[in-house]
N, CA and C atoms as a LAMMPS dump frame, in Angstrom:
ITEM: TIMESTEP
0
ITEM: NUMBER OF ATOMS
420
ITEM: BOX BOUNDS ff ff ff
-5.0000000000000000e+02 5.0000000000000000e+02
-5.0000000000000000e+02 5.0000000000000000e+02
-5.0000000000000000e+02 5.0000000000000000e+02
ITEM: ATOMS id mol type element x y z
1 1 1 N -174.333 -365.879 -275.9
2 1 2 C -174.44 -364.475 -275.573
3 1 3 C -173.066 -363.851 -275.332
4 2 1 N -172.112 -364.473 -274.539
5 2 2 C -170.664 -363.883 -274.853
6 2 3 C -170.495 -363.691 -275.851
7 3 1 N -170.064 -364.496 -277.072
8 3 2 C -169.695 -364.634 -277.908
9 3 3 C -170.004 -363.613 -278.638
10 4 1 N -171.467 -363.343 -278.85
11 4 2 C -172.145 -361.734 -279.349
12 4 3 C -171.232 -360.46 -278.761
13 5 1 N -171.598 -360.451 -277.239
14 5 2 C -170.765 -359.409 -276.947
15 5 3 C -168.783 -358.879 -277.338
16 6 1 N -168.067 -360.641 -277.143
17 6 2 C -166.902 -360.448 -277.279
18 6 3 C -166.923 -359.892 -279.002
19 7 1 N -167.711 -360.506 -279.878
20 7 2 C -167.651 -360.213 -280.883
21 7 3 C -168.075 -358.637 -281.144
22 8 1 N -168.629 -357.925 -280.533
23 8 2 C -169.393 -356.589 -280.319
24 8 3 C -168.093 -355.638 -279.724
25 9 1 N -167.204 -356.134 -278.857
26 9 2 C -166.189 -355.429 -278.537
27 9 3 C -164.971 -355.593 -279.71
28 10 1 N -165.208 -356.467 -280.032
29 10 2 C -163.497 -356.382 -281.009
30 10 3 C -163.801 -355.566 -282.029
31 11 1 N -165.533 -355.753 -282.615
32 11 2 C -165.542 -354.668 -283.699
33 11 3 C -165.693 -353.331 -283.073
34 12 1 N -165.924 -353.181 -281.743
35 12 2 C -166.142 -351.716 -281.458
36 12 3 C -164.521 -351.192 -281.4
37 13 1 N -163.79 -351.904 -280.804
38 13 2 C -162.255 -351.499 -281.011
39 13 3 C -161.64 -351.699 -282.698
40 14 1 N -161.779 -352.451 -283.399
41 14 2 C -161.527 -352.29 -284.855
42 14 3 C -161.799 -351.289 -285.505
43 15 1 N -163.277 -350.893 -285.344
44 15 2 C -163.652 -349.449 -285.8
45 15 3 C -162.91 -348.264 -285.242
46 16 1 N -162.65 -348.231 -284.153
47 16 2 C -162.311 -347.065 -283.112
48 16 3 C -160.459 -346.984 -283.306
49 17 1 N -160.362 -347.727 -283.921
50 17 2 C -158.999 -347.484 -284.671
51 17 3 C -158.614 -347.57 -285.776
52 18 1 N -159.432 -347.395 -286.361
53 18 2 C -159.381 -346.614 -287.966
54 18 3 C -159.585 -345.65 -288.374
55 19 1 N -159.636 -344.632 -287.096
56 19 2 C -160.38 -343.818 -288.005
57 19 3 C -159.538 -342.548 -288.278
58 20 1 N -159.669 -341.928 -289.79
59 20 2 C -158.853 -341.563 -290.839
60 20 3 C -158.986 -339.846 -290.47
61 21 1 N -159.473 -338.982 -289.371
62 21 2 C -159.552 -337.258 -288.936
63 21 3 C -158.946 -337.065 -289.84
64 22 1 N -159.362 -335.983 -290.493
65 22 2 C -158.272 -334.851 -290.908
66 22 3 C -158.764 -333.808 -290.566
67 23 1 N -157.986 -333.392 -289.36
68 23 2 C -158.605 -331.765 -288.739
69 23 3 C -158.717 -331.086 -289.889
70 24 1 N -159.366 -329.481 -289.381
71 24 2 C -159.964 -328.24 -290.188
72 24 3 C -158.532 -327.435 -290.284
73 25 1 N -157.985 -327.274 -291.346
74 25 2 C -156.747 -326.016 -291.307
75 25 3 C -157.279 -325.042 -290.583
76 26 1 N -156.315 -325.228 -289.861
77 26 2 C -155.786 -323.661 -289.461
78 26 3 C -155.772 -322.08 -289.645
79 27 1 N -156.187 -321.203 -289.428
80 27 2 C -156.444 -320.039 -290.305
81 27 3 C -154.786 -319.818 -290.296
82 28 1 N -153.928 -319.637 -289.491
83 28 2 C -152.704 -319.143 -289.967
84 28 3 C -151.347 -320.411 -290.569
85 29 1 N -152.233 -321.521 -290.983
86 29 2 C -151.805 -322.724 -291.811
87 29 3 C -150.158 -322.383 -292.553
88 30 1 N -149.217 -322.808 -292.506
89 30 2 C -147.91 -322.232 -292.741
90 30 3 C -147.924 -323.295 -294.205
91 31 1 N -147.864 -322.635 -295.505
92 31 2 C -148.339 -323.28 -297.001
93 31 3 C -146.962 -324.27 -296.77
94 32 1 N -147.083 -325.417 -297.681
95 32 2 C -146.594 -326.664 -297.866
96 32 3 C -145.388 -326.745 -298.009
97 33 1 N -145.111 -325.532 -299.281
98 33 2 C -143.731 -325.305 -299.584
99 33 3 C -142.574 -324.605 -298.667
100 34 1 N -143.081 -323.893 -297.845
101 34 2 C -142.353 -322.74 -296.234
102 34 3 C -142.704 -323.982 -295.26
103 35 1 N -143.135 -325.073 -295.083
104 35 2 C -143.32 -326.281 -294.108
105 35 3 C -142.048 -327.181 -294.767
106 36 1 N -142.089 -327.203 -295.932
107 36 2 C -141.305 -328.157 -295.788
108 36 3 C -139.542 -327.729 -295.983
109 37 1 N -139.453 -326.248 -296.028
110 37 2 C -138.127 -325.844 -296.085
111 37 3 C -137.967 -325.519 -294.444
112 38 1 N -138.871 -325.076 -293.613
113 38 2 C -138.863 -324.952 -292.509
114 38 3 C -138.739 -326.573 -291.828
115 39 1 N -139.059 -327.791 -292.289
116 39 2 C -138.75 -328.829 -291.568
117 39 3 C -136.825 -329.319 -291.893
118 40 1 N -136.606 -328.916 -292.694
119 40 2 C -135.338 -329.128 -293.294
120 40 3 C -134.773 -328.371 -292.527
121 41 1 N -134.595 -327.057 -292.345
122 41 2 C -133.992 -326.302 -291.376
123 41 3 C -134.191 -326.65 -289.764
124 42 1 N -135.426 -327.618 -289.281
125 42 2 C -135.125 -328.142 -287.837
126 42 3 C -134.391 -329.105 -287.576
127 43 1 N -134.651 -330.065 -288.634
128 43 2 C -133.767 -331.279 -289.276
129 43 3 C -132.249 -331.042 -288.526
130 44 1 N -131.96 -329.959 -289.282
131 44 2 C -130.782 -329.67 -289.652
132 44 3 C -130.257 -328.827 -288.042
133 45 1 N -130.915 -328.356 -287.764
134 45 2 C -130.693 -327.743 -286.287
135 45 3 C -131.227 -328.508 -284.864
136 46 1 N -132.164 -329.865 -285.36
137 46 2 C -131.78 -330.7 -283.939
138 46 3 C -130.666 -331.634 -284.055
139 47 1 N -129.996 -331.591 -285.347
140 47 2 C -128.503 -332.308 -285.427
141 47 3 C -127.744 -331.973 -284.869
142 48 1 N -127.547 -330.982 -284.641
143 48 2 C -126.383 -330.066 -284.204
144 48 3 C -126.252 -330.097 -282.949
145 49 1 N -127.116 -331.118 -281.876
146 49 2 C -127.059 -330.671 -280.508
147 49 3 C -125.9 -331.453 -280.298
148 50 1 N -125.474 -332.658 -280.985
149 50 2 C -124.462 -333.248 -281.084
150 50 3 C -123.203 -332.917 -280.97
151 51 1 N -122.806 -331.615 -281.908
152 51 2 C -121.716 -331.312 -282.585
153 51 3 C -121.21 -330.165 -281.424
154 52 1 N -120.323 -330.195 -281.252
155 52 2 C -119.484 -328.931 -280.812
156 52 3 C -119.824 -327.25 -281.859
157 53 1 N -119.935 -326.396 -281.051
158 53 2 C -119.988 -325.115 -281.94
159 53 3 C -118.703 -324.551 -282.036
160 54 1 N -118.06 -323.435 -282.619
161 54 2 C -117.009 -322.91 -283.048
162 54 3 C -116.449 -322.194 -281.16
163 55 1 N -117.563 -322.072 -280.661
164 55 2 C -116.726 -321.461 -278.998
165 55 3 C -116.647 -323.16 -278.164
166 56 1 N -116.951 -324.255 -278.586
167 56 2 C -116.529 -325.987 -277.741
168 56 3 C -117.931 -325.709 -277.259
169 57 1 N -118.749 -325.56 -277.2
170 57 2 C -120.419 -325.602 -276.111
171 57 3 C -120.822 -326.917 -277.087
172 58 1 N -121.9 -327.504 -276.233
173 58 2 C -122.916 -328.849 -276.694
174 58 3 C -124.371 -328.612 -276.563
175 59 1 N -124.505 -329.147 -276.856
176 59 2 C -126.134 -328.857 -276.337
177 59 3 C -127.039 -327.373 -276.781
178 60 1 N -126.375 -327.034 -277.367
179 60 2 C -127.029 -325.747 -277.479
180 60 3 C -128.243 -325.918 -278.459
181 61 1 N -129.97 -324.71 -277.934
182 61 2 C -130.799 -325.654 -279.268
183 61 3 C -130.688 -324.236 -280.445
184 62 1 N -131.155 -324.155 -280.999
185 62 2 C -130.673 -323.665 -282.311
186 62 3 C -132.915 -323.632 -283.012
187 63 1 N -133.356 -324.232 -282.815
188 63 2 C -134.788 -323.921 -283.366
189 63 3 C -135.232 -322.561 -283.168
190 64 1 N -135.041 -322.306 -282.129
191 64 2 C -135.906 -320.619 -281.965
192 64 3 C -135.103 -319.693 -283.391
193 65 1 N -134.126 -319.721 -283.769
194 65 2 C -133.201 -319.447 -284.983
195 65 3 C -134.072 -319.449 -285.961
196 66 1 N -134.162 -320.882 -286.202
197 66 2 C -135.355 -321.143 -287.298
198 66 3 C -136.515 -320.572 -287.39
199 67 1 N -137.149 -320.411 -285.761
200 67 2 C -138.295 -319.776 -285.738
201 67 3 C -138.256 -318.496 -286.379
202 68 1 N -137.567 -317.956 -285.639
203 68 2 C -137.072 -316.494 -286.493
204 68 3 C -136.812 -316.207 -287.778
205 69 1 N -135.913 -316.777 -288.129
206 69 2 C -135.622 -317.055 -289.634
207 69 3 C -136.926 -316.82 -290.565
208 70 1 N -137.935 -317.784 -289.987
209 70 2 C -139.39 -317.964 -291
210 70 3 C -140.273 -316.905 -290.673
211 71 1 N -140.193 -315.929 -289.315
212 71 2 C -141.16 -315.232 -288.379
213 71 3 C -142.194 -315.637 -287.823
214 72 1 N -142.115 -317.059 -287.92
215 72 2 C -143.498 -317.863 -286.685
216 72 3 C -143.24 -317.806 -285.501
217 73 1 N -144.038 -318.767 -284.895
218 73 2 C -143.686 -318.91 -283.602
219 73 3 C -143.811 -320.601 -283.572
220 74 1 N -143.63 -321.373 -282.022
221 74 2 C -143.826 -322.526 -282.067
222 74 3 C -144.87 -322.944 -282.173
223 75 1 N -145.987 -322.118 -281.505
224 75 2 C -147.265 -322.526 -281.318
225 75 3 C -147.751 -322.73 -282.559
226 76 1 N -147.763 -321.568 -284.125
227 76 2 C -148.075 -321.908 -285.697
228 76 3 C -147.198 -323.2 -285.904
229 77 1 N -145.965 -323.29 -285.608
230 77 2 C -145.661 -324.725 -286.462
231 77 3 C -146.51 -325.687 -285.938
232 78 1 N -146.583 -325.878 -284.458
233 78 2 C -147.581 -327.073 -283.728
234 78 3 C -148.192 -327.227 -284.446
235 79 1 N -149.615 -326.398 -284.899
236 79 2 C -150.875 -326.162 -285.247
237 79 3 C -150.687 -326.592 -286.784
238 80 1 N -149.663 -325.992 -287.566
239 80 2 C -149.658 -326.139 -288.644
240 80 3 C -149.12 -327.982 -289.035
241 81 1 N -148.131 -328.303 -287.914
242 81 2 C -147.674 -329.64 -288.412
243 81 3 C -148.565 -330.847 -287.832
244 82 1 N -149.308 -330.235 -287.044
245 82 2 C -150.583 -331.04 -286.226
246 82 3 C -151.53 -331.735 -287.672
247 83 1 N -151.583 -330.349 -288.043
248 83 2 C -152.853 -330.574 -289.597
249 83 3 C -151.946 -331.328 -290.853
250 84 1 N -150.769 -331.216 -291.034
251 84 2 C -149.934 -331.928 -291.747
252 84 3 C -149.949 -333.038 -291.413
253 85 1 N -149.818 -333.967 -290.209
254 85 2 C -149.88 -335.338 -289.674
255 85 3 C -150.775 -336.061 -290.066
256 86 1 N -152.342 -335.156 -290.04
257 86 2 C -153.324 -335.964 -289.811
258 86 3 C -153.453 -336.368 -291.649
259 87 1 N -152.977 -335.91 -292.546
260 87 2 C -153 -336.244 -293.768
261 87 3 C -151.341 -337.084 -294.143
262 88 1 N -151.577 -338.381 -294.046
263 88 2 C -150.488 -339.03 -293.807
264 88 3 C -149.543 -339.001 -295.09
265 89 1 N -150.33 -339.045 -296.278
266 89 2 C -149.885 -339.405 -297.797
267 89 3 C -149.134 -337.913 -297.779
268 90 1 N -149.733 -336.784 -297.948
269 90 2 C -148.884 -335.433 -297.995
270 90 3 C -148.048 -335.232 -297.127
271 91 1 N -148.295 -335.73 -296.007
272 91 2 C -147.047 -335.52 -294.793
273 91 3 C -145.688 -336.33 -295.364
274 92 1 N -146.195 -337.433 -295.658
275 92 2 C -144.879 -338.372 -296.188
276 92 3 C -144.407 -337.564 -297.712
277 93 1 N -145.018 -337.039 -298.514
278 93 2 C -144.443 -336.126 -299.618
279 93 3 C -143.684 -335.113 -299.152
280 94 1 N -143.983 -334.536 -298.37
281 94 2 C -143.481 -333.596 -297.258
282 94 3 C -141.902 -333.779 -297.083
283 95 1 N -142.338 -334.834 -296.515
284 95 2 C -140.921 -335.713 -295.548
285 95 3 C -139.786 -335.866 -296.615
286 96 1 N -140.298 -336.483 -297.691
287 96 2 C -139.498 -337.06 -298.617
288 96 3 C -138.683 -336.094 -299.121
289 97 1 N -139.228 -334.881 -299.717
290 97 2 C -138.469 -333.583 -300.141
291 97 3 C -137.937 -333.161 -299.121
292 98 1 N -138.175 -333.224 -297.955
293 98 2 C -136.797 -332.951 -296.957
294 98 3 C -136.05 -333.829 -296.757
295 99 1 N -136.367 -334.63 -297.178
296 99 2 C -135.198 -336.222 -296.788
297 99 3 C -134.292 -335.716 -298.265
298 100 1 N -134.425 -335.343 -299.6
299 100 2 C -134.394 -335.185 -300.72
300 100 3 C -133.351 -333.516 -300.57
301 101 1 N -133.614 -333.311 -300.147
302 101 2 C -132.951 -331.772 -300.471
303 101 3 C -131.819 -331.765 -299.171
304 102 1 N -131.624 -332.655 -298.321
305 102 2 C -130.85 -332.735 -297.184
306 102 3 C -129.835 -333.798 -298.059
307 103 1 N -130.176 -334.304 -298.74
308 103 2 C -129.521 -334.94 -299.529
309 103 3 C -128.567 -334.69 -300.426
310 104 1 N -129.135 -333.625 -301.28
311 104 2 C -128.458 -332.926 -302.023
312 104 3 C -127.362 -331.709 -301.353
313 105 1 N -127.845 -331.359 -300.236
314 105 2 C -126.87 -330.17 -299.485
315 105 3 C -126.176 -331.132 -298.94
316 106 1 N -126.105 -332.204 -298.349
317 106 2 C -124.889 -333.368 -298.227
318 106 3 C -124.273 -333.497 -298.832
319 107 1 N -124.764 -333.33 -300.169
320 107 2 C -123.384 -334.161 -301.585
321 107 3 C -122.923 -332.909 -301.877
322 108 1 N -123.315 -331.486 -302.107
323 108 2 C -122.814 -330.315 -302.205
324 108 3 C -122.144 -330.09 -300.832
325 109 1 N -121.958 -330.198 -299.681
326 109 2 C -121.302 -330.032 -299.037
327 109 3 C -119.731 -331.185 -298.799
328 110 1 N -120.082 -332.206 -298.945
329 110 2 C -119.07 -333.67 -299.327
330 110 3 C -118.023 -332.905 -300.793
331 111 1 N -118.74 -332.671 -301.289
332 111 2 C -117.578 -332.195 -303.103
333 111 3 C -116.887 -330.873 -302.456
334 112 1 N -117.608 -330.039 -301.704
335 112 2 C -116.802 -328.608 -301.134
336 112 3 C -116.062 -328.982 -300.377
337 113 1 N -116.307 -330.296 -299.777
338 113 2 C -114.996 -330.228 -298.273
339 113 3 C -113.798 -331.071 -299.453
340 114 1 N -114.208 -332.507 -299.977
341 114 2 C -113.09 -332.392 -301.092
342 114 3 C -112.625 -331.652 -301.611
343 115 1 N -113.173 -330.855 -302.974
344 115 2 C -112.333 -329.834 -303.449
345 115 3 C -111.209 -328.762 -302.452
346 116 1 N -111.961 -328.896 -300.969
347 116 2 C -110.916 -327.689 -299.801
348 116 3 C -109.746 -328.634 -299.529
349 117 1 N -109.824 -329.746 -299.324
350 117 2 C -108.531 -330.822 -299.054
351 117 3 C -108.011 -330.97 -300.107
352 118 1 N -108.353 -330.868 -300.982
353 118 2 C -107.428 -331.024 -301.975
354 118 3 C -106.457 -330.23 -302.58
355 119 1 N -107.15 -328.621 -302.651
356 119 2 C -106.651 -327.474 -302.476
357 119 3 C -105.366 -327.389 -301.446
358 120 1 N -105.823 -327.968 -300.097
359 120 2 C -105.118 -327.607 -298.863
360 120 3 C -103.587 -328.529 -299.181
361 121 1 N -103.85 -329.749 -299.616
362 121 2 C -103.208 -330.645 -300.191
363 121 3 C -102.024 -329.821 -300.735
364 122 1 N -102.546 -329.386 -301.601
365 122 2 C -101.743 -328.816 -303.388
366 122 3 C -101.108 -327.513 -302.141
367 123 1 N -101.424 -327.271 -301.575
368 123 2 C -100.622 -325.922 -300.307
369 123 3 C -99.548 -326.479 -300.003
370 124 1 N -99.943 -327.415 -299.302
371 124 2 C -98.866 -328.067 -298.079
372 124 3 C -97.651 -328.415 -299.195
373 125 1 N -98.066 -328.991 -299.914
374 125 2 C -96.833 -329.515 -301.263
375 125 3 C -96.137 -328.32 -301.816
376 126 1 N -96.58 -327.249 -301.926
377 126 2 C -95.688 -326.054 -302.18
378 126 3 C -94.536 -325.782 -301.09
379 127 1 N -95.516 -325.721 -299.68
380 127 2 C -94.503 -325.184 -298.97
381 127 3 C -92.945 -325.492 -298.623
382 128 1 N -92.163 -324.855 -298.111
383 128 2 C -90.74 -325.326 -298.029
384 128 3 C -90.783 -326.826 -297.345
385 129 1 N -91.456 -327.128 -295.859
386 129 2 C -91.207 -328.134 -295.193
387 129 3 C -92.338 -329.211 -295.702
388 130 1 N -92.066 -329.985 -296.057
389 130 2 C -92.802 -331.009 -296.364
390 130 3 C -92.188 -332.457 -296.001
391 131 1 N -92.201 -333.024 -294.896
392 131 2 C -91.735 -334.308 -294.63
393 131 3 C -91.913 -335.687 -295.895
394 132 1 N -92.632 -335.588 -296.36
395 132 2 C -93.247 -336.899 -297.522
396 132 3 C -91.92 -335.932 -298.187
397 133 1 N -92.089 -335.162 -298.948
398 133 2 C -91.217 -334.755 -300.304
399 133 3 C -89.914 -334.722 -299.724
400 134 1 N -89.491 -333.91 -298.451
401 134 2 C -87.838 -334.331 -298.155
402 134 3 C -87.361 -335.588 -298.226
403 135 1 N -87.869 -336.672 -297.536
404 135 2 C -87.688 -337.988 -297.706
405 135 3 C -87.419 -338.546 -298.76
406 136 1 N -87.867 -338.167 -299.594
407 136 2 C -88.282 -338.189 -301.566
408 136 3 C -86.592 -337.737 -302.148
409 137 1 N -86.44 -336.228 -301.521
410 137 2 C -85.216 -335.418 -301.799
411 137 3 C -83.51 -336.038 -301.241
412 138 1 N -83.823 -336.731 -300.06
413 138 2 C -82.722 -336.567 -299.147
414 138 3 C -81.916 -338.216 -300.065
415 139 1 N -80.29 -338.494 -300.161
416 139 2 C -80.172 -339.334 -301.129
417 139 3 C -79.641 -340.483 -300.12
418 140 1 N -79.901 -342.016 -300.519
419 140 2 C -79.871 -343.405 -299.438
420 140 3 C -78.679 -343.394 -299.545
């Protein structure tokens, strides 16, 4: 008779954790494509709590920006990324094109800061004082 029961509990917990919800959308549901440029832009603005801003501050949050930016509020993204979760396969498609396009504004931003050093480079070598090139000039 244990044995029934222990066996009666493991499947009642086996079942009771599988199970696959996918809530009811949302009536003001924020569409797939504005979710997932809007997750790229939080992405990108809970990084920053890191970084120093142009006045030295830390910590500063930067999402309500975003909020604005899109004209939601927090409570629609909740609601909207709540219903995105519960569909795991599209959430991860989701993810990926923001993992994917953060990617690409990385390597477009990496070739712009090269091309600026290099530029800055080709400056400094014009100018009159240049320590590397006097050294070059001055005779042993």
């Amino acid at each position: 008779m244990k044995k029934l029961y222990f066996l009666l509990l493991v499947l009642l917990i086996f079942v009771s954790c599988t199970s696959n919800t996918i809530y009811k959308k949302p009536k003001d549901l924020i569409p797939k494509d504005t979710m997932v440029m809007l997750l790229e832009d939080l992405f990108i603005a809970s990084s920053t709590r890191s970084i120093k801003n142009k006045f030295l501050q830390k910590n500063i949050e930067y999402s309500y920006l975003v909020y604005e930016k899109y004209k939601i509020d927090s409570t629609r993204f909740q609601k909207s990324n709540f219903y995105y979760t519960t569909n795991i396969e599209e959430y991860n498609e989701m993810l990926q094109q923001v993992h994917d396009n953060l990617k690409a504004k990385r390597g477009l931003y990496v070739q712009k800061n090269k091309e600026t050093d290099s530029i800055s480079l080709l400056e400094l070598k014009k100018t009159d004082f240049n320590p590397v090139l006097d050294k070059e000039k001055q005779p042993q």
